[in-house]
C-alpha positions as CSV (number, residue, x, y, z in Angstrom):
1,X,-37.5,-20.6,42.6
2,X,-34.8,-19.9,45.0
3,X,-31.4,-18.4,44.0
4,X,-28.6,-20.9,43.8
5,X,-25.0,-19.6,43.6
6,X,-22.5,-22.0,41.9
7,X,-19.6,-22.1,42.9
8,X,-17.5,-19.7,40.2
9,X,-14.5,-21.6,38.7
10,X,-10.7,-19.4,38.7
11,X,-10.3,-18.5,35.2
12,X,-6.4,-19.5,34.4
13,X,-4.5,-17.1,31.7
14,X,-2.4,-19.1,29.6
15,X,1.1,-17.0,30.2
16,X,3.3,-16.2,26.8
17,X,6.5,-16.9,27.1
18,X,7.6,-13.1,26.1
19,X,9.6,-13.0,22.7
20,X,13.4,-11.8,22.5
21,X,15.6,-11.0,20.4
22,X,18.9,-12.7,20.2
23,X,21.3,-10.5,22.7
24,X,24.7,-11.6,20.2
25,X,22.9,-10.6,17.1
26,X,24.8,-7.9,15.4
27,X,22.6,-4.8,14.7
28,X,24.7,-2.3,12.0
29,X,24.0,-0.6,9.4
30,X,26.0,-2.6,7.0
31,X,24.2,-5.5,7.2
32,X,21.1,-5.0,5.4
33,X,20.1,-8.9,5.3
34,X,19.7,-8.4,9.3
35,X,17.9,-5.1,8.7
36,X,15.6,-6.4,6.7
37,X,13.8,-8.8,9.2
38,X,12.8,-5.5,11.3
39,X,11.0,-3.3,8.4
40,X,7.7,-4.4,7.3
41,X,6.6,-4.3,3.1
42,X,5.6,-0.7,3.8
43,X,9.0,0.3,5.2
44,X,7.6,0.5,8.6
45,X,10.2,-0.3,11.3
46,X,8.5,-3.1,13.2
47,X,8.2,-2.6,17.3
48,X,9.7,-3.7,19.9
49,X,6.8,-5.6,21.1
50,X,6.5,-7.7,17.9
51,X,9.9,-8.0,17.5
52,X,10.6,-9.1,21.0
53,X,13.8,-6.5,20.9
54,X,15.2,-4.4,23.7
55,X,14.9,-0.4,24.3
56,X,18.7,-0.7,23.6
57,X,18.3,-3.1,20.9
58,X,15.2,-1.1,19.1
59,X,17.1,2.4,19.1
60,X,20.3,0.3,17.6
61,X,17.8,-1.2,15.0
62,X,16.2,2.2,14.5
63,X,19.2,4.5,13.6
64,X,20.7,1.1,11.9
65,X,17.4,0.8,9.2
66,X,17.7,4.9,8.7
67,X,21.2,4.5,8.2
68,X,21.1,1.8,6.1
69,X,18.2,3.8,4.2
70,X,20.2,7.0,3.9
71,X,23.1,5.3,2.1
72,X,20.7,2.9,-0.3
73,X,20.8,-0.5,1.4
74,X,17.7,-0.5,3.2
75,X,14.2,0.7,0.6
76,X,12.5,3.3,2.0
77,X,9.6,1.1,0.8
78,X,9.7,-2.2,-0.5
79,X,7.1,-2.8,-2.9
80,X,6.0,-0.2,-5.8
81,X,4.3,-3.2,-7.9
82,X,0.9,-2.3,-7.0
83,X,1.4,1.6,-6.9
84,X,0.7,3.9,-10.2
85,X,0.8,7.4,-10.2
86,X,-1.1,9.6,-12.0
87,X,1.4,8.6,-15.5
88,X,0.1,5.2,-14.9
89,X,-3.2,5.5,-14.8
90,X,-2.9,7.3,-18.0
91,X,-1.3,4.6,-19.3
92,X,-3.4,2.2,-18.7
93,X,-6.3,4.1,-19.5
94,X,-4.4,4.8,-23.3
95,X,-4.0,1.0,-24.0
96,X,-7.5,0.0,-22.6
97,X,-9.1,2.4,-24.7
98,X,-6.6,1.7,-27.8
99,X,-8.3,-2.0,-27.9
100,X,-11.3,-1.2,-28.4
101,X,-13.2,-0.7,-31.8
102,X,-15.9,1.7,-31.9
103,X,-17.1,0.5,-35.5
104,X,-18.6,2.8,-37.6
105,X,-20.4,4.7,-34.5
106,X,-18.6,7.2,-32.9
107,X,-16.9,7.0,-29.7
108,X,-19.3,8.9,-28.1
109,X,-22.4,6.9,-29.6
110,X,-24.9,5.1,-27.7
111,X,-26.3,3.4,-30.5
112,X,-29.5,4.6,-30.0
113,X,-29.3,7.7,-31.9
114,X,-28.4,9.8,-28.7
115,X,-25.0,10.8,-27.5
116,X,-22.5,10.9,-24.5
117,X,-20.8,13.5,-26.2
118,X,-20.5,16.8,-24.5
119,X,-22.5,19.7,-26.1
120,X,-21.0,23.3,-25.6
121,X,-18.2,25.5,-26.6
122,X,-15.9,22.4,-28.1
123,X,-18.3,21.4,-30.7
124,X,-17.8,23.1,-34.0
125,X,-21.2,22.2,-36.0
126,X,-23.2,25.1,-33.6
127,X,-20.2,26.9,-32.2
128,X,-18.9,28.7,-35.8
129,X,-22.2,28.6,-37.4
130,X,-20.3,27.7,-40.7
131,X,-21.2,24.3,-42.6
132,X,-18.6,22.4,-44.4
């Protein structure tokens, strides 16, 4: 077989027409509607490379969102809905174990005559050595 080069085609990029901000768009601090657009769910300040803004522009919106944040306007985060601490997890521990009906076994009780419960200093009927 011999070697045949084909002729290799140009490979054309498809240029992006770069993003930018709006140059009259007033960046301040007391405009927290305007802020808003720049800070992600998190409370990350978005980039300037997303955002299509200017070094200029990005330091105004910077020290505008911590402003804003400073005085209350602006969340430090926006969403907490999904978030429990260590309170809430012992909360919802409390009511999902509340609901439930252990019967006449224990709460421990397999059901097969064995048990989950922990043996050791906690359990009075070998600790004391007295019977009731």
């Amino acid at each position: 077989m011999e070697n045949v080069e084909r002729p290799r085609r140009k490979r054309r990029f498809a240029s992006r027409k770069k993003r930018t901000l709006d140059p009259n768009l007033v960046i301040d601090y007391k405009y927290p509607d305007v802020l808003k657009r720049f800070v992600t769910e998190r409370g990350k300040i978005i980039p300037r490379r997303i955002s299509g803004a200017t070094a200029k522009q990005q330091r105004q919106i910077a020290l505008a969102v911590k402003q804003a944040r400073f005085l209350g306007l602006v969340a430090y985060s926006v969403s907490h809905a999904g978030e429990r601490g260590f309170t809430g997890e012992m909360a919802a521990a409390t009511v999902m174990l509340a609901g439930r009906d252990f019967g006449a076994r224990g709460r421990f009780d397999r059901g097969d005559g064995r048990s989950d419960r922990p043996e050791g200093r906690f359990d009075r009927d070998k600790s004391s050595g007295e019977e009731e």
